[in-house]
MARDO-626473 format. One record per atom (N, C-alpha, C): atom name; x, y negated, z negated; residue in one letter; residue number from 1. Coordinates in pm, whole numbers, plus 50000, padded with zeros to 5 digits. Layout:
# MARDO-626473
ATOM, atom, u, v, w, type, seq
ATOM, CA, X, Y, Z, A, NUM
...
This chain:
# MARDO-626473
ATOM, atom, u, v, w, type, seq
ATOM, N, 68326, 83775, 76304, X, 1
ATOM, CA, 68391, 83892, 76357, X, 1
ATOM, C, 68486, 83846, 76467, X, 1
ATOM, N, 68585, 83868, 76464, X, 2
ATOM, CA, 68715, 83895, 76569, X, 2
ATOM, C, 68643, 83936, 76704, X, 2
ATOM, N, 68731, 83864, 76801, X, 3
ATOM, CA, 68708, 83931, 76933, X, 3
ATOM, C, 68780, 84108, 76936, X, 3
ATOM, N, 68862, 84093, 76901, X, 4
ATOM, CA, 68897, 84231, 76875, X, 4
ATOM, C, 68831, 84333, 76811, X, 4
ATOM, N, 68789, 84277, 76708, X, 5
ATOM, CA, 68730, 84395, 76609, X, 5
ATOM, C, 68587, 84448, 76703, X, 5
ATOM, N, 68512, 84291, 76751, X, 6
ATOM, CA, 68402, 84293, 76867, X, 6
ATOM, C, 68398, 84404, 76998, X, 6
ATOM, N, 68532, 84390, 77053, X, 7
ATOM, CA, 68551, 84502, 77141, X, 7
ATOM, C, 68588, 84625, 77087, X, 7
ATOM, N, 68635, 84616, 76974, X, 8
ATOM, CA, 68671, 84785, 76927, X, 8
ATOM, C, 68516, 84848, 76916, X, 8
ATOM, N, 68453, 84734, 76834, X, 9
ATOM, CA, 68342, 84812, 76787, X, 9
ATOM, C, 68233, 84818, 76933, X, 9
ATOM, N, 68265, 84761, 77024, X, 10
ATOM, CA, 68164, 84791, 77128, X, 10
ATOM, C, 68224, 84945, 77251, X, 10
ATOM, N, 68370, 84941, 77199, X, 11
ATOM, CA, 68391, 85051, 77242, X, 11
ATOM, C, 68379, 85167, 77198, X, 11
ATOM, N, 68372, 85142, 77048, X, 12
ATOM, CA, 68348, 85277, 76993, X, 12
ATOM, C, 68137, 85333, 77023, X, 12
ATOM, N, 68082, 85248, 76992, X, 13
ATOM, CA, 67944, 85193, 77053, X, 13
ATOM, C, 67924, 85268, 77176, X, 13
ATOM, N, 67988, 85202, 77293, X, 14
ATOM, CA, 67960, 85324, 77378, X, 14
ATOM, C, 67942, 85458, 77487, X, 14
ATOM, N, 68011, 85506, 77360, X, 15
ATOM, CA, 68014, 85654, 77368, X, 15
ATOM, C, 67826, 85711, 77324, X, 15
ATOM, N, 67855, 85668, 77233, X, 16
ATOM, CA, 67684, 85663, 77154, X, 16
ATOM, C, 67580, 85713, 77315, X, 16
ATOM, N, 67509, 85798, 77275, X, 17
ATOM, CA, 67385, 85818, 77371, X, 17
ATOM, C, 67268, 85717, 77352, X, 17
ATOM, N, 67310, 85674, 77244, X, 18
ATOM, CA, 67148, 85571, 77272, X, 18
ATOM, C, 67153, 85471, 77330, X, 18
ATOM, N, 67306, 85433, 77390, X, 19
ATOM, CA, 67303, 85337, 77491, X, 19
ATOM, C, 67282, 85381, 77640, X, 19
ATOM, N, 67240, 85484, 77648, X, 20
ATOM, CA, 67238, 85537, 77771, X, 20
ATOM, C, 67079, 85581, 77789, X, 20
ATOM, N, 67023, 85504, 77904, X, 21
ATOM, CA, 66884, 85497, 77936, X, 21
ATOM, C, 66841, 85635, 78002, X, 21
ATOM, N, 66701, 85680, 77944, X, 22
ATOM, CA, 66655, 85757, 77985, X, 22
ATOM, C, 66603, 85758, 78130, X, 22
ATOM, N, 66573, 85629, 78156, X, 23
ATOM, CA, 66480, 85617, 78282, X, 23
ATOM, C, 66596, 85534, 78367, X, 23
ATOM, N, 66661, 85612, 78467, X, 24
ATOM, CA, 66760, 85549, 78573, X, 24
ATOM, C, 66746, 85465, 78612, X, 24
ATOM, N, 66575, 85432, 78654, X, 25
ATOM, CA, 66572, 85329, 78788, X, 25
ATOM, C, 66541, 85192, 78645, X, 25
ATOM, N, 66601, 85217, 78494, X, 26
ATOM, CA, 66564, 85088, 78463, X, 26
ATOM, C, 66682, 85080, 78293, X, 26
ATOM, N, 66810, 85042, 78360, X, 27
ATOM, CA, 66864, 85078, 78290, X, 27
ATOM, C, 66907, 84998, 78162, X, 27
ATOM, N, 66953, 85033, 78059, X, 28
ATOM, CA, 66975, 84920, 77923, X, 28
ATOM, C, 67092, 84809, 77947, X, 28
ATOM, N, 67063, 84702, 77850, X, 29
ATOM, CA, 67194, 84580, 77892, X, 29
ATOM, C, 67310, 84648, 77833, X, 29
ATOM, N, 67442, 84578, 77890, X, 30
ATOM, CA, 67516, 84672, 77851, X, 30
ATOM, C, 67571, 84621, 77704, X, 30
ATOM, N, 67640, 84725, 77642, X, 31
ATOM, CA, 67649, 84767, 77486, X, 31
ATOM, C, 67732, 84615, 77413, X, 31
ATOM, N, 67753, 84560, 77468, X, 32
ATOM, CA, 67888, 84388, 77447, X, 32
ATOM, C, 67771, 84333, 77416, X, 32
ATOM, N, 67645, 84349, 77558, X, 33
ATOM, CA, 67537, 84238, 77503, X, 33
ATOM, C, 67440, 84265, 77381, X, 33
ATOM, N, 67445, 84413, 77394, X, 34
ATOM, CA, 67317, 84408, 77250, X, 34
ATOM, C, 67393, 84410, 77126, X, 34
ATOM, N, 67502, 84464, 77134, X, 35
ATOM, CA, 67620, 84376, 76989, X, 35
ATOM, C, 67573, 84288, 76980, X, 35
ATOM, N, 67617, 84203, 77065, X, 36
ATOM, CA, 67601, 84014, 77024, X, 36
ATOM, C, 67460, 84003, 76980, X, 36
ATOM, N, 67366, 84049, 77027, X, 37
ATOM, CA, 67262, 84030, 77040, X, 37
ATOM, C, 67179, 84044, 76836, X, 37
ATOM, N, 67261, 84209, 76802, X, 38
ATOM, CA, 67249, 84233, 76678, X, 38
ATOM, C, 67346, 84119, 76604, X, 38
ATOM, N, 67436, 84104, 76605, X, 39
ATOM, CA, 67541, 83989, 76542, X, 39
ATOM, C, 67489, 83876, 76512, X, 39
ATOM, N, 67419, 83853, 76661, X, 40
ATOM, CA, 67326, 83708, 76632, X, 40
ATOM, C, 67219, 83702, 76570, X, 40
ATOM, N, 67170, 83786, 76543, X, 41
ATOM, CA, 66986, 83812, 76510, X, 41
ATOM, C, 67023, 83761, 76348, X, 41
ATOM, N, 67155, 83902, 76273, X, 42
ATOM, CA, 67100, 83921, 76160, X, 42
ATOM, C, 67215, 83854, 76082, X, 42
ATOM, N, 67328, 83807, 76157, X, 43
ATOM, CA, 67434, 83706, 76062, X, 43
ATOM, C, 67426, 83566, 76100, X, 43
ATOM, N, 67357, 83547, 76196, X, 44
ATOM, CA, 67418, 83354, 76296, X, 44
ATOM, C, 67301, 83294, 76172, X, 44
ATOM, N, 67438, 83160, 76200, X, 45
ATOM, CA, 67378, 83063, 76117, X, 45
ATOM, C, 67281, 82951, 76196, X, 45
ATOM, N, 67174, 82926, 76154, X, 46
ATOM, CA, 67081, 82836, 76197, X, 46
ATOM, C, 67026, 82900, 76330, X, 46
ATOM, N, 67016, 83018, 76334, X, 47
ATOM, CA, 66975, 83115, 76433, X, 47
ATOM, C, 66811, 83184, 76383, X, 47
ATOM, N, 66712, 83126, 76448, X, 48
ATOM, CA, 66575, 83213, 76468, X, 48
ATOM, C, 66533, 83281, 76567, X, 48
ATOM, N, 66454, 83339, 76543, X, 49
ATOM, CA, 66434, 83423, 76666, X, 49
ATOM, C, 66412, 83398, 76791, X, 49
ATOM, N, 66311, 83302, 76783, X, 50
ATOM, CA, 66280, 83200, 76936, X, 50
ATOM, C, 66403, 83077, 76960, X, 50
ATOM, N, 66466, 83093, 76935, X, 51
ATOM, CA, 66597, 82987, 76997, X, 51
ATOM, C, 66710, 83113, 77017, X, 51
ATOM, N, 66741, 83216, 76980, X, 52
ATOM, CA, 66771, 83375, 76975, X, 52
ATOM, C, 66743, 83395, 77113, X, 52
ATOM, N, 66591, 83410, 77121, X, 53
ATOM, CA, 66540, 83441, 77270, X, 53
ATOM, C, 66546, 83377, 77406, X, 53
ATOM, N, 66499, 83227, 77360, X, 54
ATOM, CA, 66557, 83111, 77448, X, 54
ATOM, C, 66738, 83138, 77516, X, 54
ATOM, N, 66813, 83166, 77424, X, 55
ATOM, CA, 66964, 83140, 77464, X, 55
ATOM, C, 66966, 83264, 77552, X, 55
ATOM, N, 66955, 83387, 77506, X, 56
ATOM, CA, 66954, 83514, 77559, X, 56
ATOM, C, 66850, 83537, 77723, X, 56
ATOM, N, 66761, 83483, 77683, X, 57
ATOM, CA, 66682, 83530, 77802, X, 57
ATOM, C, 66614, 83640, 77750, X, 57
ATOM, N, 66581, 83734, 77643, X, 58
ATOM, CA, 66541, 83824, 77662, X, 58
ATOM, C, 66433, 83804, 77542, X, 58
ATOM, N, 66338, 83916, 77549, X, 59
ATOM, CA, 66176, 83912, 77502, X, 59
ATOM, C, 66219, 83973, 77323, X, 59
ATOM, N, 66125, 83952, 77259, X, 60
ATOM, CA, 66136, 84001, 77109, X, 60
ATOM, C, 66162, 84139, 77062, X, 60
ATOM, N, 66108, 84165, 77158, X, 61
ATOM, CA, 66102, 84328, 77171, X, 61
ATOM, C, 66180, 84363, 77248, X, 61
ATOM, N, 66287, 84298, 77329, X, 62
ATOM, CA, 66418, 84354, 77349, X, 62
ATOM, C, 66509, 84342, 77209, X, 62
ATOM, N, 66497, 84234, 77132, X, 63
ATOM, CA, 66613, 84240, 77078, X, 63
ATOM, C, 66571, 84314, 76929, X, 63
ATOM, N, 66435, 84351, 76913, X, 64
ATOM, CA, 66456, 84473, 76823, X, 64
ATOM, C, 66498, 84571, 76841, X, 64
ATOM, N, 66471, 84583, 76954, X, 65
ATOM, CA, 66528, 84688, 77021, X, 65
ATOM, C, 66680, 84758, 77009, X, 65
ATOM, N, 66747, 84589, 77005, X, 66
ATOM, CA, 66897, 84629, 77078, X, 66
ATOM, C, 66937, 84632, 76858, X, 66
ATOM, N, 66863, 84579, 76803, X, 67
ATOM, CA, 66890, 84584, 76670, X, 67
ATOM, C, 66860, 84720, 76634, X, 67
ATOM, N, 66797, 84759, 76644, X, 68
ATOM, CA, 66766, 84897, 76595, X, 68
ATOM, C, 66822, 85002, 76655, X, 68
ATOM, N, 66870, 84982, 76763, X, 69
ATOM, CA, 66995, 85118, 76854, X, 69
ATOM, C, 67101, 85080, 76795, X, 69
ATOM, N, 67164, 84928, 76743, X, 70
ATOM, CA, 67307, 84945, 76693, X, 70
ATOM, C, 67323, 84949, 76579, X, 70
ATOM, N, 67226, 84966, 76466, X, 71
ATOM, CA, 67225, 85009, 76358, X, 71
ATOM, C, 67203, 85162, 76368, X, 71
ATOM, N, 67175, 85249, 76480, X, 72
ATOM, CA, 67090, 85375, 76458, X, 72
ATOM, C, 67274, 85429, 76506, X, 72
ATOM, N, 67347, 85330, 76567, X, 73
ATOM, CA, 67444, 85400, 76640, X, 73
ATOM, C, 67572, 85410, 76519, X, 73
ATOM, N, 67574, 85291, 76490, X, 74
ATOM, CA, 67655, 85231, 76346, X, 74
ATOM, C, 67630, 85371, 76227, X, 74
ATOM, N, 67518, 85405, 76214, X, 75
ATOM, CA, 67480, 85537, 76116, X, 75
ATOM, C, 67543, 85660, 76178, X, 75
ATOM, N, 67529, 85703, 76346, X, 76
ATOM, CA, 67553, 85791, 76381, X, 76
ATOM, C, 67725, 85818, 76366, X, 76
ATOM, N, 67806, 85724, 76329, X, 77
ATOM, CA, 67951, 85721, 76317, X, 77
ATOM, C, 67970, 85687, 76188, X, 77
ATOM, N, 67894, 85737, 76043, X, 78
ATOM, CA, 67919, 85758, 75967, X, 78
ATOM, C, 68026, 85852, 75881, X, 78
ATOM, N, 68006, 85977, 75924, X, 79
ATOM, CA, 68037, 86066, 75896, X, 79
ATOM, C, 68225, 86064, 75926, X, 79
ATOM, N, 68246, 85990, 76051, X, 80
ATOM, CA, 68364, 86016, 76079, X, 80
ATOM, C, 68462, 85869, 76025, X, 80
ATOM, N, 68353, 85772, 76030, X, 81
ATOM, CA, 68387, 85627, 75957, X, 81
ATOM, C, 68439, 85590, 75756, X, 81
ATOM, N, 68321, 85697, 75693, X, 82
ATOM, CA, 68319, 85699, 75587, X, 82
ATOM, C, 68389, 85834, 75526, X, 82
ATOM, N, 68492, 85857, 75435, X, 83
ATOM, CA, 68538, 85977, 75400, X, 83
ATOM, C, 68667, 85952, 75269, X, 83
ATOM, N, 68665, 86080, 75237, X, 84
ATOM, CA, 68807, 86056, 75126, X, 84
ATOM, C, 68901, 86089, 75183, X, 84
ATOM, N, 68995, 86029, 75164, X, 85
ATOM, CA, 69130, 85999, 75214, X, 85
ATOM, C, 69210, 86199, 75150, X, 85
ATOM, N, 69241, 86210, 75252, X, 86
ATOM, CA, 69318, 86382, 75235, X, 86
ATOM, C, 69462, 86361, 75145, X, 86
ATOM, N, 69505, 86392, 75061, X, 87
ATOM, CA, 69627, 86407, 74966, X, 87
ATOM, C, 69708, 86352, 75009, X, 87
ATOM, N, 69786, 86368, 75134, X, 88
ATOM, CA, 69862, 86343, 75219, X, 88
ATOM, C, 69836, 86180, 75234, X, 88
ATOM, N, 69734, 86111, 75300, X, 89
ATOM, CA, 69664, 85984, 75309, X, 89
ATOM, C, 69681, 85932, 75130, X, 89
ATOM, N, 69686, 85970, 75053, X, 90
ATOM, CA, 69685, 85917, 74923, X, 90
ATOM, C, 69836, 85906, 74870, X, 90
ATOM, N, 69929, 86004, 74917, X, 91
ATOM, CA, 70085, 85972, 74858, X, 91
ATOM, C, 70091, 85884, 74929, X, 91
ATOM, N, 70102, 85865, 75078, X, 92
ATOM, CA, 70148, 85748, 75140, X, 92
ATOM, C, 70088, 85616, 75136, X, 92
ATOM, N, 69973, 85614, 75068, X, 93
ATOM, CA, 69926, 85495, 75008, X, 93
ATOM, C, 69926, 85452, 74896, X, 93
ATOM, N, 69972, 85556, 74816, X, 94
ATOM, CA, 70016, 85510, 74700, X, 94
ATOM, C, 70180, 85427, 74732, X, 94
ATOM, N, 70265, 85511, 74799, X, 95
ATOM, CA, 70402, 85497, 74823, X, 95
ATOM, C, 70401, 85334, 74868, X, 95
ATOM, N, 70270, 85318, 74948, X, 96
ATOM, CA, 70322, 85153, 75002, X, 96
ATOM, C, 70249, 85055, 74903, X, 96
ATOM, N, 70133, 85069, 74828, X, 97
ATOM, CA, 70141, 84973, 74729, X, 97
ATOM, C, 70241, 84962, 74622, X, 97
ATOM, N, 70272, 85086, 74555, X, 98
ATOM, CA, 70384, 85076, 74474, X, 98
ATOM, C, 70465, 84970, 74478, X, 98
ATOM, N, 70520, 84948, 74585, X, 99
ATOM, CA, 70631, 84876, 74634, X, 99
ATOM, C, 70602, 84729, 74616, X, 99
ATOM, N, 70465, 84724, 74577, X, 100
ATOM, CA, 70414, 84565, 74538, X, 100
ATOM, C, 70404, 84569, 74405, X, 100
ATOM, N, 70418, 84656, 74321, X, 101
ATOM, CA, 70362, 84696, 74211, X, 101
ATOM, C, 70306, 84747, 74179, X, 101
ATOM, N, 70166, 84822, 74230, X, 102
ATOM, CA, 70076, 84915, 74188, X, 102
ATOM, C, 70090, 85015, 74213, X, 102
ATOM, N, 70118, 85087, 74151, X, 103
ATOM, CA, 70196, 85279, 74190, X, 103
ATOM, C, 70073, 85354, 74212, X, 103
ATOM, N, 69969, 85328, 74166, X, 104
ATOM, CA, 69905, 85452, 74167, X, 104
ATOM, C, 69763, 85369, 74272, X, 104
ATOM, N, 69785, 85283, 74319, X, 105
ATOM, CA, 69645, 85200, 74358, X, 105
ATOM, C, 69667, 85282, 74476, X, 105
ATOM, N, 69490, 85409, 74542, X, 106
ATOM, CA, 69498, 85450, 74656, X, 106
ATOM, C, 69445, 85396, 74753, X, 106
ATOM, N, 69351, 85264, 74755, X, 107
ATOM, CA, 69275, 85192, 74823, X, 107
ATOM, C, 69256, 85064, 74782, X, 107
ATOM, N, 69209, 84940, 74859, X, 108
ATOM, CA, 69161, 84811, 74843, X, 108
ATOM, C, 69029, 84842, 74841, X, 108
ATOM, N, 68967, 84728, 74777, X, 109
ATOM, CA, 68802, 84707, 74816, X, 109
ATOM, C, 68789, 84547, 74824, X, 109
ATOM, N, 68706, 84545, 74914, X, 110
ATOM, CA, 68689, 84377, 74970, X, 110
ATOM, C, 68542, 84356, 75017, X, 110
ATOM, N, 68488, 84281, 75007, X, 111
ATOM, CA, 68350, 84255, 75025, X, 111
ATOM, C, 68277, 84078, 75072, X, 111
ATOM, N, 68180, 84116, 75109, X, 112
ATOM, CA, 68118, 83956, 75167, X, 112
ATOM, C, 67971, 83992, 75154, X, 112
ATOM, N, 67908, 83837, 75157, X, 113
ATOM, CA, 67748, 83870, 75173, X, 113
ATOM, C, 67693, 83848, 75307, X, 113
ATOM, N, 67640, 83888, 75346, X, 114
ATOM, CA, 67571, 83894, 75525, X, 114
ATOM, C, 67434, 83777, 75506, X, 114
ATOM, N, 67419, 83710, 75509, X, 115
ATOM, CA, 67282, 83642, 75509, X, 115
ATOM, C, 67168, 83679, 75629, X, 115
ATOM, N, 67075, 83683, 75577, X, 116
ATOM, CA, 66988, 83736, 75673, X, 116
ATOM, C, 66894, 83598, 75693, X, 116
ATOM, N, 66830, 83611, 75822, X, 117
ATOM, CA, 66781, 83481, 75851, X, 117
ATOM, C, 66610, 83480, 75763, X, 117
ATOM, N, 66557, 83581, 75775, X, 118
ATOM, CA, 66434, 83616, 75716, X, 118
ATOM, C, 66425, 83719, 75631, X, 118
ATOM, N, 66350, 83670, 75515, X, 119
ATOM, CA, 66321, 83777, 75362, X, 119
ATOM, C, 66247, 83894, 75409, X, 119
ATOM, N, 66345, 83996, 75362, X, 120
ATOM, CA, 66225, 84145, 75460, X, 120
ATOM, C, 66128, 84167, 75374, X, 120
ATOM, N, 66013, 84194, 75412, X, 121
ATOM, CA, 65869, 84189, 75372, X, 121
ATOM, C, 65840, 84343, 75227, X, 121
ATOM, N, 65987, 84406, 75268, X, 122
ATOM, CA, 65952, 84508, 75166, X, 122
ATOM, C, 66070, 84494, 75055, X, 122
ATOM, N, 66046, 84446, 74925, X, 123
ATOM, CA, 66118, 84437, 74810, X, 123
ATOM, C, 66225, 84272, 74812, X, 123
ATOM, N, 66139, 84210, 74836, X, 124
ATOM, CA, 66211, 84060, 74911, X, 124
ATOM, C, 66271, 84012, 74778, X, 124
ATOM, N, 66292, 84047, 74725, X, 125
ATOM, CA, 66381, 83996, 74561, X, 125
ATOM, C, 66504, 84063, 74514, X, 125
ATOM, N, 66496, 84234, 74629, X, 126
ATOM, CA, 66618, 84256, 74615, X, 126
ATOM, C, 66690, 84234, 74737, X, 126
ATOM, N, 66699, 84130, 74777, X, 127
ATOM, CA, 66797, 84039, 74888, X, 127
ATOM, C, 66813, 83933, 74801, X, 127
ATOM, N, 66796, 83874, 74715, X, 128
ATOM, CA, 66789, 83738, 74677, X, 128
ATOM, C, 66942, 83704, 74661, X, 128
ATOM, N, 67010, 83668, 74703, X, 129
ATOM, CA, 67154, 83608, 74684, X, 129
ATOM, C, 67173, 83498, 74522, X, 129
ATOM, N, 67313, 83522, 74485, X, 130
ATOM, CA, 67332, 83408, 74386, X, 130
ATOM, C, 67299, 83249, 74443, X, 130
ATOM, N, 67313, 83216, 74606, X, 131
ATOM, CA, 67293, 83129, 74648, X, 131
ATOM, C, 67110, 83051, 74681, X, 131
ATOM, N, 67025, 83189, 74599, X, 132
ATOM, CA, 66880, 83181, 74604, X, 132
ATOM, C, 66828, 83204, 74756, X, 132
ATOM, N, 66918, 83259, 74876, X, 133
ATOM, CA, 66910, 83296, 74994, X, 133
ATOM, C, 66886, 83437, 74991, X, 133
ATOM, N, 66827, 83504, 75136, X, 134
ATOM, CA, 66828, 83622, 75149, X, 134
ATOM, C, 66975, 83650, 75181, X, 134
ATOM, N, 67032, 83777, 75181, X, 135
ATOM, CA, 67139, 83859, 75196, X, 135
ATOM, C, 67166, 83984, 75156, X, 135
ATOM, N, 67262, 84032, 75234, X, 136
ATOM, CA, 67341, 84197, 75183, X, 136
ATOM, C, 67441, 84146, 75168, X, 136
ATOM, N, 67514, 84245, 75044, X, 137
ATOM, CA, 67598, 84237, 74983, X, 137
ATOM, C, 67703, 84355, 75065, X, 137
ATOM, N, 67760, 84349, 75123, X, 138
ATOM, CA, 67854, 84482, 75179, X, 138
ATOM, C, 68024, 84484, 75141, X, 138
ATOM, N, 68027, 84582, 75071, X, 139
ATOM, CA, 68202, 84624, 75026, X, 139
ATOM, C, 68246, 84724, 75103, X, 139
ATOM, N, 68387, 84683, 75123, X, 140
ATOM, CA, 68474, 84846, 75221, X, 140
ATOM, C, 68577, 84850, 75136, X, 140
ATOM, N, 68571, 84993, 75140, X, 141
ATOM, CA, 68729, 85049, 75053, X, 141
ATOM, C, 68804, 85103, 75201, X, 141
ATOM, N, 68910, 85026, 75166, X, 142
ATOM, CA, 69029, 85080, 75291, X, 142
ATOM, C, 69174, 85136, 75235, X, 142
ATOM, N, 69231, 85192, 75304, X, 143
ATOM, CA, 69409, 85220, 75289, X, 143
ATOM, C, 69508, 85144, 75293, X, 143
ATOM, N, 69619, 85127, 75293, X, 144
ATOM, CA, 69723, 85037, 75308, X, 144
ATOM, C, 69686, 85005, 75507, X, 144
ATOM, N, 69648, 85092, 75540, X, 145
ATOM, CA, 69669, 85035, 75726, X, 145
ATOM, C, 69474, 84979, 75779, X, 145
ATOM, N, 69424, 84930, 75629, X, 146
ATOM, CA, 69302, 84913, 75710, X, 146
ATOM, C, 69179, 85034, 75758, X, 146
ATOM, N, 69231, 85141, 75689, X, 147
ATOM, CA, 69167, 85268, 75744, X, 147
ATOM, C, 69019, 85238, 75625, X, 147
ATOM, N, 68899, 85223, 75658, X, 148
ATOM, CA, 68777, 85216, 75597, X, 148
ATOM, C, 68760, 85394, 75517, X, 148
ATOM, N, 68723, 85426, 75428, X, 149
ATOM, CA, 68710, 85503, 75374, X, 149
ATOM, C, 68569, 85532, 75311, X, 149
């Protein structure tokens, strides 16, 4: 991931209430660190949990923690993240592939596999990668400007 894309997505992040601690006098790390924190857990290469914890400083149960608020937050910006492109959004994306050749193409789709460091304990065969590794498979359909759909 881009430093850019890193800060977009930690800015969009938080707005999110679940980065915002209930209990004042003990408040959460801030939203840059439990990104990284999720980034590192469930894509770094040659990354376990106790060398994870070692680098970070922080306990196991922080960083489920910070994994499970930025996936819970990542869901909560679904709705406005994921959508069909309005008529309007579709001539003008048709209009700019055209121009490469494809007249009627309204979106790209592009995809990668995420490797996960450990086989999750429930249905561990449907992670199995062509590479005989655990992984997700994740595709985005976007617009001519990158707009995720």
């Amino acid at each position: 991931m881009s430093k850019l894309v890193f800060d977009l997505l930690t800015t969009r992040l938080s707005h999110n209430p679940r980065f915002t601690s209930a209990n004042k006098s003990k408040p959460q790390k801030p939203v840059d660190v439990q990104l990284a924190t999720f980034l590192m857990f469930n894509g770094g290469t040659n990354t376990n949990c106790d060398s994870l914890l070692l680098r970070l400083g922080v306990s196991k149960g922080s960083v489920i923690n910070y994994c499970d608020r930025v996936v819970a937050a990542v869901e909560d910006m679904r709705e406005e993240i994921i959508r069909w492109p309005t008529d309007a959004e579709k001539r003008e994306t048709k209009a700019h592939f055209a121009k490469f050749g494809f007249p009627d193409c309204v979106s790209v789709v592009d995809g990668c596999l995420i490797p996960l460091l450990y086989w999750p304990t429930d249905d561990p065969m449907a992670y199995r990668t062509c590479q005989k590794s655990a992984g997700i498979n994740i595709q985005v359909t976007c617009d001519h400007n990158a707009t995720s759909m």
